[in-house]
N, CA, C and O atoms as a Maestro MAE file, in Angstrom:
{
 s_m_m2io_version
 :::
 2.0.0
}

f_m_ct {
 s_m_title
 :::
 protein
 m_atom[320] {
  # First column is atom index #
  i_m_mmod_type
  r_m_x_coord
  r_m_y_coord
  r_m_z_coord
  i_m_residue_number
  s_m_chain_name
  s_m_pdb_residue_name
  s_m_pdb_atom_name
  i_m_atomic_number
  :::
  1 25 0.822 -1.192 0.000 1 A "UNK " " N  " 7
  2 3 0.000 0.000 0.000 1 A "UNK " " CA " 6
  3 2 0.870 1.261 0.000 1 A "UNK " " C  " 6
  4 15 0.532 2.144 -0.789 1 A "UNK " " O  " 8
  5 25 2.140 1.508 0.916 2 A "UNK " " N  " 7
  6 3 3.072 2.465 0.748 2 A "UNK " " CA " 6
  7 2 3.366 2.371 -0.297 2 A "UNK " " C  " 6
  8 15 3.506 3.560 -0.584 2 A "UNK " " O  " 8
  9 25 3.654 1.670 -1.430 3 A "UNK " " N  " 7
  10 3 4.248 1.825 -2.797 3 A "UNK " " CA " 6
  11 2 3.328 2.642 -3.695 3 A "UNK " " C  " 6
  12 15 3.733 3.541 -4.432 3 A "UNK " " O  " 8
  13 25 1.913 2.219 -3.562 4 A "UNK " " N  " 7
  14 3 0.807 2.737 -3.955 4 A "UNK " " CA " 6
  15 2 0.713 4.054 -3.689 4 A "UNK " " C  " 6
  16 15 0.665 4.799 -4.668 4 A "UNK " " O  " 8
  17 25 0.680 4.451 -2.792 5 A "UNK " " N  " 7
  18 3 0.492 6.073 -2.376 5 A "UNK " " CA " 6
  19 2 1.680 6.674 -2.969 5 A "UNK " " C  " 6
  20 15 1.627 7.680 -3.677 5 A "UNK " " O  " 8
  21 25 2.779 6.038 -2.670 6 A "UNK " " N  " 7
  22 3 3.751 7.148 -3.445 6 A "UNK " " CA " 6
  23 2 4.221 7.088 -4.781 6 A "UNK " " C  " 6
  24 15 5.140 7.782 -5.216 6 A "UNK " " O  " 8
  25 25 3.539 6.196 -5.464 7 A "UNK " " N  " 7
  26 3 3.108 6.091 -7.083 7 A "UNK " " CA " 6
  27 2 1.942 7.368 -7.264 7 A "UNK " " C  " 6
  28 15 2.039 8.359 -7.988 7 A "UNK " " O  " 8
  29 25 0.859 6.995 -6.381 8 A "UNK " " N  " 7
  30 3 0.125 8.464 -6.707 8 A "UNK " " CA " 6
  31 2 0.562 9.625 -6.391 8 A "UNK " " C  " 6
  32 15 0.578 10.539 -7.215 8 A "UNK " " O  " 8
  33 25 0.983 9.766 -5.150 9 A "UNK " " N  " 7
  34 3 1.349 11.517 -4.977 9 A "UNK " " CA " 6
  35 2 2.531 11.822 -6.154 9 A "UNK " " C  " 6
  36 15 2.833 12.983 -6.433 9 A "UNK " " O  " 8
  37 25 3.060 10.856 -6.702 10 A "UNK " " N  " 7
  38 3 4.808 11.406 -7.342 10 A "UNK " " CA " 6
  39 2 3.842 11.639 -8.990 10 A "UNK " " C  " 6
  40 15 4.130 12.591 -9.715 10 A "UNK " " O  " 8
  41 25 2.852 10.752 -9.338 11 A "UNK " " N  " 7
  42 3 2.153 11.270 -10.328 11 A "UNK " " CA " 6
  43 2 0.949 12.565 -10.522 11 A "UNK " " C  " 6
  44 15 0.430 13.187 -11.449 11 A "UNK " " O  " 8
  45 25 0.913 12.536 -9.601 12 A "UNK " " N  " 7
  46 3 -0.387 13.810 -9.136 12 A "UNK " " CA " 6
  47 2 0.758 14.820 -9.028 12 A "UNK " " C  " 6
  48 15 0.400 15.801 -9.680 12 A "UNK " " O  " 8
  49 25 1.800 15.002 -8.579 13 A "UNK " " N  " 7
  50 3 2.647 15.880 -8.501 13 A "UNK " " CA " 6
  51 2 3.162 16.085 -10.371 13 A "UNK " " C  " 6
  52 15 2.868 17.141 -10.933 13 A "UNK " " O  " 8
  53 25 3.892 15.003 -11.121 14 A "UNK " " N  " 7
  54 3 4.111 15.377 -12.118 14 A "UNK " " CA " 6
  55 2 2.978 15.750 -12.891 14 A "UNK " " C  " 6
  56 15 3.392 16.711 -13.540 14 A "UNK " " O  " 8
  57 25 1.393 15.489 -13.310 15 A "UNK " " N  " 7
  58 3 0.230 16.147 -13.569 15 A "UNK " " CA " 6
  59 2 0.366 17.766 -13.344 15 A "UNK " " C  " 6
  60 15 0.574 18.432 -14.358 15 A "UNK " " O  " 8
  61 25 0.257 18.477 -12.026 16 A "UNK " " N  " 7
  62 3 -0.232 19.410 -11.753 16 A "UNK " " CA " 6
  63 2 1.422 20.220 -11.746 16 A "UNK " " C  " 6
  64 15 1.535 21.390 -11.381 16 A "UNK " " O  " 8
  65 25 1.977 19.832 -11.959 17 A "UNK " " N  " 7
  66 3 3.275 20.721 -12.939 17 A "UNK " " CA " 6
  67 2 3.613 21.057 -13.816 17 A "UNK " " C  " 6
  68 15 3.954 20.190 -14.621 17 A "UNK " " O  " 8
  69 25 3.742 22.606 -14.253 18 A "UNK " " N  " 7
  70 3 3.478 23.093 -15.363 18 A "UNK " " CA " 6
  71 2 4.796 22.601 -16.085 18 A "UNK " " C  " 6
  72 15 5.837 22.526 -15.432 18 A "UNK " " O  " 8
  73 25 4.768 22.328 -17.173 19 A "UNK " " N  " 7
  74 3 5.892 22.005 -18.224 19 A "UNK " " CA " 6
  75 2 5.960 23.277 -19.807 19 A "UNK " " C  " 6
  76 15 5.601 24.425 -20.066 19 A "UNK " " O  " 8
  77 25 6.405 22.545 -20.237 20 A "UNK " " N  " 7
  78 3 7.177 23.888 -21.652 20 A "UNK " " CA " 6
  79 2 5.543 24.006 -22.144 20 A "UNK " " C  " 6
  80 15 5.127 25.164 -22.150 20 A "UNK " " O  " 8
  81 25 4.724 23.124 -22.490 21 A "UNK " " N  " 7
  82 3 3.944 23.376 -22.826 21 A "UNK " " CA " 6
  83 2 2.828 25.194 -22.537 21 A "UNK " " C  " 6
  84 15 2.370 26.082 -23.255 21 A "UNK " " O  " 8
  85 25 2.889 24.780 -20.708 22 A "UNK " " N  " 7
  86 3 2.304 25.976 -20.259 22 A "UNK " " CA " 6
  87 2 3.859 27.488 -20.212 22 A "UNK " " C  " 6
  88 15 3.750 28.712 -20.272 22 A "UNK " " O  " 8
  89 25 4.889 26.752 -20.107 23 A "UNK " " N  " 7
  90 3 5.531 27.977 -20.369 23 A "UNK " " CA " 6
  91 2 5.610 29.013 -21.801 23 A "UNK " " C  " 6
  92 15 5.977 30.178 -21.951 23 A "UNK " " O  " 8
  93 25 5.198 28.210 -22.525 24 A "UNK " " N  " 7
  94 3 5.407 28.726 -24.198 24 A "UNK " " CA " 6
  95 2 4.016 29.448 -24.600 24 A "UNK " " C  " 6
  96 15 3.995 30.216 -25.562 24 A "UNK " " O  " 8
  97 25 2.653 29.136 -23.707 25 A "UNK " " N  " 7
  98 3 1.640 29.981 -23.764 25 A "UNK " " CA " 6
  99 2 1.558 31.665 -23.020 25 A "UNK " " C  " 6
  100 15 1.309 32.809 -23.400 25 A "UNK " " O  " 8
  101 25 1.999 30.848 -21.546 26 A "UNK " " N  " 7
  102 3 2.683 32.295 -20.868 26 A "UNK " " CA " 6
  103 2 2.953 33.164 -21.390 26 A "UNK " " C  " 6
  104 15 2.327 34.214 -21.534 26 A "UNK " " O  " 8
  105 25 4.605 32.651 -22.006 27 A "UNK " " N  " 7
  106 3 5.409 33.731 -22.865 27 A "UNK " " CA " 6
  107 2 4.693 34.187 -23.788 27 A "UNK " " C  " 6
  108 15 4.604 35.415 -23.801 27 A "UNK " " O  " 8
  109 25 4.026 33.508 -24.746 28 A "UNK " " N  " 7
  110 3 3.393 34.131 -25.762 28 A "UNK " " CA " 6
  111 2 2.123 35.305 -25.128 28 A "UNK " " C  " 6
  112 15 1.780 36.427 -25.500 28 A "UNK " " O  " 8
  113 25 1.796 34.645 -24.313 29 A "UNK " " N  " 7
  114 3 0.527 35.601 -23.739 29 A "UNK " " CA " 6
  115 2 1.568 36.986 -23.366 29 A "UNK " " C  " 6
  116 15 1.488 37.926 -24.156 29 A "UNK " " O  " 8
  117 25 2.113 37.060 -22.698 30 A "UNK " " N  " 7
  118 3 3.035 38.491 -22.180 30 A "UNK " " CA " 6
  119 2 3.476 39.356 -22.846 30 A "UNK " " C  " 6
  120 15 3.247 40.555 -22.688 30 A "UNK " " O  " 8
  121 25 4.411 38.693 -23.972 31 A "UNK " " N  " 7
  122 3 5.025 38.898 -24.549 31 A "UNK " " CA " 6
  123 2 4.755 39.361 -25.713 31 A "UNK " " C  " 6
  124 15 5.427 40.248 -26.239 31 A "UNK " " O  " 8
  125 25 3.533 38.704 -26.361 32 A "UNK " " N  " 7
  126 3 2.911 39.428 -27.417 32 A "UNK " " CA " 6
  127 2 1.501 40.152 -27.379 32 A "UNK " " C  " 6
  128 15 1.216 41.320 -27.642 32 A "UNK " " O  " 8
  129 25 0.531 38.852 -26.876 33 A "UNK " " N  " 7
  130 3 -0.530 39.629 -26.776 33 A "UNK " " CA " 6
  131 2 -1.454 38.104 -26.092 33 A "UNK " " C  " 6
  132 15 -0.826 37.054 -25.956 33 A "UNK " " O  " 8
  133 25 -2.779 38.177 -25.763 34 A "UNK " " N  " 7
  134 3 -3.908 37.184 -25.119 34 A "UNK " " CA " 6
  135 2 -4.462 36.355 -26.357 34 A "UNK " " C  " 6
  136 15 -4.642 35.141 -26.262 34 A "UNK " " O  " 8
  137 25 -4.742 37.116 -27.607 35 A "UNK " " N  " 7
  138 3 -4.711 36.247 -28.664 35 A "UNK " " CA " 6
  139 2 -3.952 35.284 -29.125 35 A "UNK " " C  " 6
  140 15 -4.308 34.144 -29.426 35 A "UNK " " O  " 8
  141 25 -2.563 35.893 -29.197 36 A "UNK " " N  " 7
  142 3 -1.479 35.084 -29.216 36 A "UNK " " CA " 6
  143 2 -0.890 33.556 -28.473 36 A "UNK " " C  " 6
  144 15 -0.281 32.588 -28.929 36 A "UNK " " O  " 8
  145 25 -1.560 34.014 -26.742 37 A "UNK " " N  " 7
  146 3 -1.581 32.605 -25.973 37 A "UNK " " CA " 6
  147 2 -2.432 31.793 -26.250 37 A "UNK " " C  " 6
  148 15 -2.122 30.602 -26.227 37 A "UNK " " O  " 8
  149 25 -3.816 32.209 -26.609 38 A "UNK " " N  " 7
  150 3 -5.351 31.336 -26.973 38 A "UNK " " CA " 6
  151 2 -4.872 30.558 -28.089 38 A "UNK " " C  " 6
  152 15 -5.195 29.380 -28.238 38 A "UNK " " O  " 8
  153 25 -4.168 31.136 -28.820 39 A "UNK " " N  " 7
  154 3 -4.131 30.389 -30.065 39 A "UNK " " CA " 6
  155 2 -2.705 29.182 -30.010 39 A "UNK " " C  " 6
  156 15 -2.604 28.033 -30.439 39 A "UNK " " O  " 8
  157 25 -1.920 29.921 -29.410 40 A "UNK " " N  " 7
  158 3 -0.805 28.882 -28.994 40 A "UNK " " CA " 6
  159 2 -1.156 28.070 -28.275 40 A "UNK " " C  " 6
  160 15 -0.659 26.955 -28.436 40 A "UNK " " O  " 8
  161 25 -2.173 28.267 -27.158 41 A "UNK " " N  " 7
  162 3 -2.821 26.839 -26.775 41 A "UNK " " CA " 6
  163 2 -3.642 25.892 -27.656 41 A "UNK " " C  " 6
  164 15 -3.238 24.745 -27.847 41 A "UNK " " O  " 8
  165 25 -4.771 26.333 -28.193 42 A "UNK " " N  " 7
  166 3 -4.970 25.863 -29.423 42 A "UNK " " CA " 6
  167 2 -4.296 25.048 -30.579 42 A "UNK " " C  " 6
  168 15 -4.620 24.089 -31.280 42 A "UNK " " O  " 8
  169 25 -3.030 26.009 -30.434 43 A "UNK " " N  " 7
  170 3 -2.446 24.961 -31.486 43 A "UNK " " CA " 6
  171 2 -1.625 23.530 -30.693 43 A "UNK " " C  " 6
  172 15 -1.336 22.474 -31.257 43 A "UNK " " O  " 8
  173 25 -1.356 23.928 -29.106 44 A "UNK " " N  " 7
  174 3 -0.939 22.608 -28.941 44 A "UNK " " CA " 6
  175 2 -1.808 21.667 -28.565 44 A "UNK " " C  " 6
  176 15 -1.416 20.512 -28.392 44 A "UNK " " O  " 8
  177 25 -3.437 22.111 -28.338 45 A "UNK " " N  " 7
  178 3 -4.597 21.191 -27.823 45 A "UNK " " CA " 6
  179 2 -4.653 20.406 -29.348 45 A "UNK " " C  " 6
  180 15 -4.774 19.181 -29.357 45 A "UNK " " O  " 8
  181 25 -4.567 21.106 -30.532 46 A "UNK " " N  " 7
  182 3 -4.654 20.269 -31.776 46 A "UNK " " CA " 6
  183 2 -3.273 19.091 -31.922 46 A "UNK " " C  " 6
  184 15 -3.246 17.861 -31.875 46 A "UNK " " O  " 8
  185 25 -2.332 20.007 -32.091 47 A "UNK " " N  " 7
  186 3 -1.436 18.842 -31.689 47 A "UNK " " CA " 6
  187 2 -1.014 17.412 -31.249 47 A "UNK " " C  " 6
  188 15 -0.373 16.473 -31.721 47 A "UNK " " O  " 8
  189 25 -1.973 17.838 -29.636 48 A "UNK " " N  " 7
  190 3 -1.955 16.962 -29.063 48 A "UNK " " CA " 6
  191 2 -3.406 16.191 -29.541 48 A "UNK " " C  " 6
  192 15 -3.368 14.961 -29.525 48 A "UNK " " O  " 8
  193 25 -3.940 16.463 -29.719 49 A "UNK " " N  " 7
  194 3 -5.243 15.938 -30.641 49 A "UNK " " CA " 6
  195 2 -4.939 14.844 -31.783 49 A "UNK " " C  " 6
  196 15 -5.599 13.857 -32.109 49 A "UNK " " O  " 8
  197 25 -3.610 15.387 -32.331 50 A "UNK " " N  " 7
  198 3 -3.422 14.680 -33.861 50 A "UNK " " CA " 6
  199 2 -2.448 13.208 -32.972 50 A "UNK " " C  " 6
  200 15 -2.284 12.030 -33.290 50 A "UNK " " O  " 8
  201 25 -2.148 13.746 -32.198 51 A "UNK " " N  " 7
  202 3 -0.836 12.279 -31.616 51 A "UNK " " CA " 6
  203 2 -2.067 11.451 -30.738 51 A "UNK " " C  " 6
  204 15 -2.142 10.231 -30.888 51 A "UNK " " O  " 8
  205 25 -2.734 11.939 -30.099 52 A "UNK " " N  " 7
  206 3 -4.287 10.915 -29.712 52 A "UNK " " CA " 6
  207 2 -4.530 10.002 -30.750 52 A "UNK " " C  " 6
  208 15 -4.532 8.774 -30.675 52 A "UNK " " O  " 8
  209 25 -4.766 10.832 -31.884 53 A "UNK " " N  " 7
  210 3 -5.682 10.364 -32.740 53 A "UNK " " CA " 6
  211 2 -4.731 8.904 -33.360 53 A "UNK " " C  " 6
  212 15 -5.181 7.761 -33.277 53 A "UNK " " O  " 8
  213 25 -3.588 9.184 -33.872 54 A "UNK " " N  " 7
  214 3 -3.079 8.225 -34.252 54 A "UNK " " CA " 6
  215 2 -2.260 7.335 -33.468 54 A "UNK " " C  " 6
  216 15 -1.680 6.375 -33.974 54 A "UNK " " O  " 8
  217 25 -2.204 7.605 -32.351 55 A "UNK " " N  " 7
  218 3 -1.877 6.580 -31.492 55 A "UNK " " CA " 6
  219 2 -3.022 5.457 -31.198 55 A "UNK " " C  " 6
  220 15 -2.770 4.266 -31.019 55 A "UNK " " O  " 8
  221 25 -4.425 6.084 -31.176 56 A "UNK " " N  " 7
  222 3 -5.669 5.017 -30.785 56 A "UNK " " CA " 6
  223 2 -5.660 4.615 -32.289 56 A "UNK " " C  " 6
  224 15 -6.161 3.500 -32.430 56 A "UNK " " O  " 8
  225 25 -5.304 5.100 -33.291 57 A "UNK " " N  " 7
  226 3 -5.520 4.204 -34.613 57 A "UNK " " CA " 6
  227 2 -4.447 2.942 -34.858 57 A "UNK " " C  " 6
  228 15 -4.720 1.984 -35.582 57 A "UNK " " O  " 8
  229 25 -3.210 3.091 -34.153 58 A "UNK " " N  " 7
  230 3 -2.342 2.319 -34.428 58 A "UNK " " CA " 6
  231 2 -2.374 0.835 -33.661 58 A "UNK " " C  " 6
  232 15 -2.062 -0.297 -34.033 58 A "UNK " " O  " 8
  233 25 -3.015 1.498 -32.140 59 A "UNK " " N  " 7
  234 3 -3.083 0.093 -30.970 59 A "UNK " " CA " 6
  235 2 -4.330 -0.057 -31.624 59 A "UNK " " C  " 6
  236 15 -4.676 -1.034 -30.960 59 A "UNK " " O  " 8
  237 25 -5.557 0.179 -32.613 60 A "UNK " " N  " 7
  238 3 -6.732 -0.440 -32.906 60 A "UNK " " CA " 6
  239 2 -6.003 -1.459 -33.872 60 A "UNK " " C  " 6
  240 15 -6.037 -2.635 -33.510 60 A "UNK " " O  " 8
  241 25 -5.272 -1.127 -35.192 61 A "UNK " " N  " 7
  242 3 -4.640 -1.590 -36.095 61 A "UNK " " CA " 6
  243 2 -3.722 -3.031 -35.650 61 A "UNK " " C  " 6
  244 15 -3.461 -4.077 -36.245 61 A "UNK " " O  " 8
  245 25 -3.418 -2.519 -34.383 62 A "UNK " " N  " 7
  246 3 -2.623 -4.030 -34.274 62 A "UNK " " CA " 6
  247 2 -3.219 -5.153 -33.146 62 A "UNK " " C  " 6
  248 15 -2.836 -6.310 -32.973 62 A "UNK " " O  " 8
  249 25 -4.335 -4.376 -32.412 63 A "UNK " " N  " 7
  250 3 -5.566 -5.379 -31.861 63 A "UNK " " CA " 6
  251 2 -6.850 -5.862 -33.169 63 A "UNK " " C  " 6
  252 15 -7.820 -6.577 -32.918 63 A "UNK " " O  " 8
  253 25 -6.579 -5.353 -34.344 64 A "UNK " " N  " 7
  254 3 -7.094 -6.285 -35.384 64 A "UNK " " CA " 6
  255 2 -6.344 -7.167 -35.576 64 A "UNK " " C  " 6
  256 15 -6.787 -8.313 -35.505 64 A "UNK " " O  " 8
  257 25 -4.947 -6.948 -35.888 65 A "UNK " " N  " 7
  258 3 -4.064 -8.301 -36.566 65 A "UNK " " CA " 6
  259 2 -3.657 -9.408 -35.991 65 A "UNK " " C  " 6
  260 15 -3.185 -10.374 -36.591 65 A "UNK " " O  " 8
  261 25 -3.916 -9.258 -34.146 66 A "UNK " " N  " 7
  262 3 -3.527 -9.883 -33.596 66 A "UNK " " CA " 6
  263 2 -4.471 -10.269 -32.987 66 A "UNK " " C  " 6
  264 15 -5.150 -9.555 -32.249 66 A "UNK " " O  " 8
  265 25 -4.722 -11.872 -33.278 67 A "UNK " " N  " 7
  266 3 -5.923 -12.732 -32.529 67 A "UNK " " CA " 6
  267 2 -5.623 -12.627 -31.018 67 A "UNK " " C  " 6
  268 15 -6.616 -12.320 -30.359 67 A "UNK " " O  " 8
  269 25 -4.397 -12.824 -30.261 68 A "UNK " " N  " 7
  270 3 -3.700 -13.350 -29.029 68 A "UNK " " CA " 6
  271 2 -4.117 -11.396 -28.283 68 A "UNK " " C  " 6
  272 15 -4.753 -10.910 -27.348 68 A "UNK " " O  " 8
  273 25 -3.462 -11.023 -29.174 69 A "UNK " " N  " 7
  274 3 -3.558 -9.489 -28.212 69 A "UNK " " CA " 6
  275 2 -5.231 -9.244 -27.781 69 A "UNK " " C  " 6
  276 15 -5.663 -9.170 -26.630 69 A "UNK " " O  " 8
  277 25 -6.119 -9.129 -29.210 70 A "UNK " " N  " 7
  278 3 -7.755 -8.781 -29.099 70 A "UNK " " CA " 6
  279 2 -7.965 -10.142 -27.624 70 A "UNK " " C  " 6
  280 15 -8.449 -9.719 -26.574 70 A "UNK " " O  " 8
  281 25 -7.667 -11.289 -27.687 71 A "UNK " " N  " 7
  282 3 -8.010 -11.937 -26.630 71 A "UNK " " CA " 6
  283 2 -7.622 -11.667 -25.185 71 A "UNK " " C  " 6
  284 15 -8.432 -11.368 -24.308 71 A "UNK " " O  " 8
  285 25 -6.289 -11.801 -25.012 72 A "UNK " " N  " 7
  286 3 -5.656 -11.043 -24.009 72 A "UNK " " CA " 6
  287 2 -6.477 -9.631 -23.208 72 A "UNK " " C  " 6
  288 15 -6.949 -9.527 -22.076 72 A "UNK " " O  " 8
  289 25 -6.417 -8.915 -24.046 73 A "UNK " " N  " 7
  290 3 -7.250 -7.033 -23.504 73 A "UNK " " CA " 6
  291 2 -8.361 -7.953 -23.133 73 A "UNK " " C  " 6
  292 15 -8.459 -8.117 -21.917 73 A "UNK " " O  " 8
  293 25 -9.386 -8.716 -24.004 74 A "UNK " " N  " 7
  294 3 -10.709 -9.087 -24.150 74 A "UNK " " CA " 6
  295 2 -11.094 -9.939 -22.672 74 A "UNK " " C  " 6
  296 15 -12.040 -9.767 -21.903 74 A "UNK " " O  " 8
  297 25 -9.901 -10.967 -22.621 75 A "UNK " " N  " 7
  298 3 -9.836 -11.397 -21.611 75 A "UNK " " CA " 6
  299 2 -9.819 -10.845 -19.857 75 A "UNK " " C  " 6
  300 15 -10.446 -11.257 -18.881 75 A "UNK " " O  " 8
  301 25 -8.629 -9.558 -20.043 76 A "UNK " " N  " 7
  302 3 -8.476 -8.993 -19.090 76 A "UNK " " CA " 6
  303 2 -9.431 -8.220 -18.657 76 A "UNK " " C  " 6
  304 15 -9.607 -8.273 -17.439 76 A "UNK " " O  " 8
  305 25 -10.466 -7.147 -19.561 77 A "UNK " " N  " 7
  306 3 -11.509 -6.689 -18.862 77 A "UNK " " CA " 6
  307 2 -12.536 -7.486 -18.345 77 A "UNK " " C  " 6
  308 15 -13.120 -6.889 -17.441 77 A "UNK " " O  " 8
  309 25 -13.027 -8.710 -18.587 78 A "UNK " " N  " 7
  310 3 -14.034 -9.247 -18.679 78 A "UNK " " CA " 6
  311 2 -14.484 -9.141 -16.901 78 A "UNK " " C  " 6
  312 15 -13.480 -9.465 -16.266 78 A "UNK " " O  " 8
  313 25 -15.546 -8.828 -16.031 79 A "UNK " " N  " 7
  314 3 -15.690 -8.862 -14.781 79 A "UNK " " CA " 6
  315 2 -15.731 -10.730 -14.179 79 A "UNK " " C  " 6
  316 15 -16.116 -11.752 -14.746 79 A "UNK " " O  " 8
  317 25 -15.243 -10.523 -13.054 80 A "UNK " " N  " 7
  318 3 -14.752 -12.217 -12.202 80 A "UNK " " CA " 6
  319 2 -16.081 -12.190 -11.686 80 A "UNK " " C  " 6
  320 15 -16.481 -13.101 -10.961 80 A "UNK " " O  " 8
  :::
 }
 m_bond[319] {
  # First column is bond index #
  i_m_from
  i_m_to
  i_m_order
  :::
  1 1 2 1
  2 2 3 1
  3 3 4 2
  4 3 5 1
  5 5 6 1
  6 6 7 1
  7 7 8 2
  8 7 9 1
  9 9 10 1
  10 10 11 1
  11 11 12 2
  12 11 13 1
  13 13 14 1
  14 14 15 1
  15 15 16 2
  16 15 17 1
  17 17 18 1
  18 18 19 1
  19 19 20 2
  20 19 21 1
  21 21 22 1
  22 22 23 1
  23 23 24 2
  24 23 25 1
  25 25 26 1
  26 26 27 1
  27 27 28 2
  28 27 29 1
  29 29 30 1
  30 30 31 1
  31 31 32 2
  32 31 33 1
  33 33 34 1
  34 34 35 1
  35 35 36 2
  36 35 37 1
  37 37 38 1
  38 38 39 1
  39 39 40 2
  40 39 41 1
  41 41 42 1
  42 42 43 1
  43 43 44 2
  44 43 45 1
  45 45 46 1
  46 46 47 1
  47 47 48 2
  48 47 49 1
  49 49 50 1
  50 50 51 1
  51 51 52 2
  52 51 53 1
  53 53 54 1
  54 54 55 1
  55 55 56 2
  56 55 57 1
  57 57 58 1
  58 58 59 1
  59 59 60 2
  60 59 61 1
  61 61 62 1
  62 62 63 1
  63 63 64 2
  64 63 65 1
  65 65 66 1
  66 66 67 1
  67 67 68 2
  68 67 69 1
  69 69 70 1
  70 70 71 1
  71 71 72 2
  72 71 73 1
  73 73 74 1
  74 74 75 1
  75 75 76 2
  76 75 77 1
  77 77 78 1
  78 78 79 1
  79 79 80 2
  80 79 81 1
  81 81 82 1
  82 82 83 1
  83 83 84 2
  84 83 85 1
  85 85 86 1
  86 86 87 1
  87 87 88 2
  88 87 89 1
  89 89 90 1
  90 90 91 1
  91 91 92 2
  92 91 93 1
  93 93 94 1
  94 94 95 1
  95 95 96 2
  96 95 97 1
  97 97 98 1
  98 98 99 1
  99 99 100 2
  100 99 101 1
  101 101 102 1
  102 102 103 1
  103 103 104 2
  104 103 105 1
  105 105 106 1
  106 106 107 1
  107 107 108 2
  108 107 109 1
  109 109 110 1
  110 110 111 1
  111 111 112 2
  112 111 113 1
  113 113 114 1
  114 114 115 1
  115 115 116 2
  116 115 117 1
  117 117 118 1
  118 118 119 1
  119 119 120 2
  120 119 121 1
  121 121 122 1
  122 122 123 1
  123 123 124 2
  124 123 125 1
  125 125 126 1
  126 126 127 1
  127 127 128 2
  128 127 129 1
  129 129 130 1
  130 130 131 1
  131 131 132 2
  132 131 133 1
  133 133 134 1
  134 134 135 1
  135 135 136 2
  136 135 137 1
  137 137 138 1
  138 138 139 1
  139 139 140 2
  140 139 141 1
  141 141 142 1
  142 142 143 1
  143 143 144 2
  144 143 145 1
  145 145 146 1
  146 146 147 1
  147 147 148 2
  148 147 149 1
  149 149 150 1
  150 150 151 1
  151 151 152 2
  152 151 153 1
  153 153 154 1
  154 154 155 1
  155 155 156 2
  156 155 157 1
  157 157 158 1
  158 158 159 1
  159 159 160 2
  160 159 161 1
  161 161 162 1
  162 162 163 1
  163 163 164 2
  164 163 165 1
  165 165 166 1
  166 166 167 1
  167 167 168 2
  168 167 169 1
  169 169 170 1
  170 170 171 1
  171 171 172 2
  172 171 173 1
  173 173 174 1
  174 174 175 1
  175 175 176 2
  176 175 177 1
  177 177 178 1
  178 178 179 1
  179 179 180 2
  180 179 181 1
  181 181 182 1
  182 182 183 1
  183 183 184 2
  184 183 185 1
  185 185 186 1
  186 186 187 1
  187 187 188 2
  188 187 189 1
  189 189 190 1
  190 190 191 1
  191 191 192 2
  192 191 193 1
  193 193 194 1
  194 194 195 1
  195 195 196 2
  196 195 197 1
  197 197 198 1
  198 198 199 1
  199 199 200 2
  200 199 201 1
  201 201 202 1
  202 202 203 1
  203 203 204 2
  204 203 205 1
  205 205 206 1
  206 206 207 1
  207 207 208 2
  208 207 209 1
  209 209 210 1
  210 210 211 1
  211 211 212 2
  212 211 213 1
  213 213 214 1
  214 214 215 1
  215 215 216 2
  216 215 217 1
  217 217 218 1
  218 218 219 1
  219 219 220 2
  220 219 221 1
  221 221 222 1
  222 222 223 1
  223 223 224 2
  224 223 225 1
  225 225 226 1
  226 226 227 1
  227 227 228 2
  228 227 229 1
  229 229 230 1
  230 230 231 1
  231 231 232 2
  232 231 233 1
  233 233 234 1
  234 234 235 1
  235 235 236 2
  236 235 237 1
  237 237 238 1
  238 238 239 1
  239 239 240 2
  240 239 241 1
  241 241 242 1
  242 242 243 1
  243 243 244 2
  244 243 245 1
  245 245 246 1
  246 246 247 1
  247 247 248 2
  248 247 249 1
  249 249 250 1
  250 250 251 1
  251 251 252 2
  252 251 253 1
  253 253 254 1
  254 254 255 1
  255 255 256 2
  256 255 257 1
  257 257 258 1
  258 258 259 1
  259 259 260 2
  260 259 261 1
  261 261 262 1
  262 262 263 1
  263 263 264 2
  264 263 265 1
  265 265 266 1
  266 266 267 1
  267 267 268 2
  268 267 269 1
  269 269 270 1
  270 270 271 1
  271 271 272 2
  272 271 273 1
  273 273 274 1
  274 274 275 1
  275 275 276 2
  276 275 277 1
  277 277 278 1
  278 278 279 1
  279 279 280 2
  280 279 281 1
  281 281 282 1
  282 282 283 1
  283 283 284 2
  284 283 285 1
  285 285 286 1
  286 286 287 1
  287 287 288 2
  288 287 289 1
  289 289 290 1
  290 290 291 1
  291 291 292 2
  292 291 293 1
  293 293 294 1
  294 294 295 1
  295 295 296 2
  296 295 297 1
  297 297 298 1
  298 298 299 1
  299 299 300 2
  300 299 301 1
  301 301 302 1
  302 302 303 1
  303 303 304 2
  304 303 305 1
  305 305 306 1
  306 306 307 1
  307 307 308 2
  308 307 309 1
  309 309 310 1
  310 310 311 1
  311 311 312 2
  312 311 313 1
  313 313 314 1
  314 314 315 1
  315 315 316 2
  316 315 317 1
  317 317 318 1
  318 318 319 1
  319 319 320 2
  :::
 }
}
């Protein structure tokens, strides 16, 4: 259970820490203008939108090809 808790707090801690991401909106917000940050967020919410997108297309792509994997996941959710 101690391992557990400090798996969560050390991840809840890296979560709620700002990284380059929020520094590069900042700057842009200050530095140029509020439009400028909206949209620089924007462009990394798309971004990050496009690496979603093809990451869930790629693990769909290879839970088609693979009988053992689709069983495996299939297996593992199933309720005991």
């Amino acid at each position: 259970m101690t391992e557990l808790i400090a798996v969560v707090t050390i991840t809840l801690l890296a979560v709620i820490s700002p990284g380059p991401d929020f520094a590069t909106v900042t700057r842009n917000s200050l530095m140029l203008s509020r439009r400028a940050g909206v949209l620089t967020a924007l462009g990394i919410g798309l971004g990050i939108l496009v690496h979603i997108t093809y990451t869930l297309n790629g693990v769909d792509l290879l839970i088609q090809q693979s009988l053992w994997l689709f069983n495996t996941i299939n297996w593992s959710v199933l309720p005991i």
